[in-house]
C-alpha positions in Angstrom: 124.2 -116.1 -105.3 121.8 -119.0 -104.5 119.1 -118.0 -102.3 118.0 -121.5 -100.9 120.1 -122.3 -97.5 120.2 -125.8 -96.2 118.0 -125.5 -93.5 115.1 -123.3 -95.6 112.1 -125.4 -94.5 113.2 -124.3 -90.9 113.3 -120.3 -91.6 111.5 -120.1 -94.5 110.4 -116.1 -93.2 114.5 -115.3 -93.7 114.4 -117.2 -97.2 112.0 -114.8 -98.3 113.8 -112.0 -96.7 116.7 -112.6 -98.5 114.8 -113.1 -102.0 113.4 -109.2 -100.9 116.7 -108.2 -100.4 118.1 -109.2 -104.0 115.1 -108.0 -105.7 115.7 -104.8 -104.0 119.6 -104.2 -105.0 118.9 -105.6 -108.5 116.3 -102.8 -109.0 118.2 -100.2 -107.2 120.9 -101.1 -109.3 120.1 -102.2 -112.9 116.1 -101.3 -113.5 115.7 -97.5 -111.6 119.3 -96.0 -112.2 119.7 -92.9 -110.4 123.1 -91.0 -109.0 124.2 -92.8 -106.5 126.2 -91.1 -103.4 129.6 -91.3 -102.7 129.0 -93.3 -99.7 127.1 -95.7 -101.8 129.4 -95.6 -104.7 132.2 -96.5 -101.8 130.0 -99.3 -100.5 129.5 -101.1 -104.2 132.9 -100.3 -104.8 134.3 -102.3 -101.5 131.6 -105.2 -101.5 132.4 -105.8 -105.2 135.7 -105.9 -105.0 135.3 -108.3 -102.2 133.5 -110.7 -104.1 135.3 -110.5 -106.8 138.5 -111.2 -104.6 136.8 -114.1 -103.0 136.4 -115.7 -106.5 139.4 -115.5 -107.3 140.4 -116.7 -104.2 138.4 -120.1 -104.8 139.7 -120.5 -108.1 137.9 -117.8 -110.5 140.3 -116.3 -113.7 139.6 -113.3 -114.3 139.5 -112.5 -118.0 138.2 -109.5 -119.5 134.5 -111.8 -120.9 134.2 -113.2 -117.3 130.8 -112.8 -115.3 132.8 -109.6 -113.0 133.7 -107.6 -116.0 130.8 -104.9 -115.6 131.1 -104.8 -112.5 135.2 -103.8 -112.8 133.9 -101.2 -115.6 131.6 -99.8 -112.7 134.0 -99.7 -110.1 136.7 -97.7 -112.2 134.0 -95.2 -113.0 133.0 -94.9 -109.4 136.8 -94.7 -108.4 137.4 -91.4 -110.8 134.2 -90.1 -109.7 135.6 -90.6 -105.9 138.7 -89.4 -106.8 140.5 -92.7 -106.0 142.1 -93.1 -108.9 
């Protein structure tokens, strides 16, 4: 995800918001893992598969060595966990 917009020298205040925003999620995520709650297991489970479905959308083949493919393990663990699958 790049985090430069076009028109960055005009709100530079929501550039830097938005770098604080992926710093955020990458450490909540990947450095600090803790149990997350089934809302939040939900919520990574619905925004990730909308990415993912927006890739492939544009073009994107999935293959199991493809840049989505720990995110997919993730969201079938969260999915038995929730009792979705």
């Amino acid at each position: 995800m790049s985090v430069m917009d076009h028109g960055s020298k005009n709100n530079p205040t929501g550039q830097i918001n938005k770098i604080k925003d992926m710093v955020r999620e990458f450490i909540r995520m990947e450095v600090v893992p803790y149990e997350l709650t089934n809302q939040e297991k939900l919520s990574f489970i619905l925004d990730n598969e909308h990415k993912i479905t927006y890739a492939v959308l544009n073009g994107h083949k999935a293959s199991n060595d493809d840049e989505f493919q720990t995110t997919r393990i993730k969201i079938k663990k969260y999915r038995i966990e929730l009792g979705l699958i």
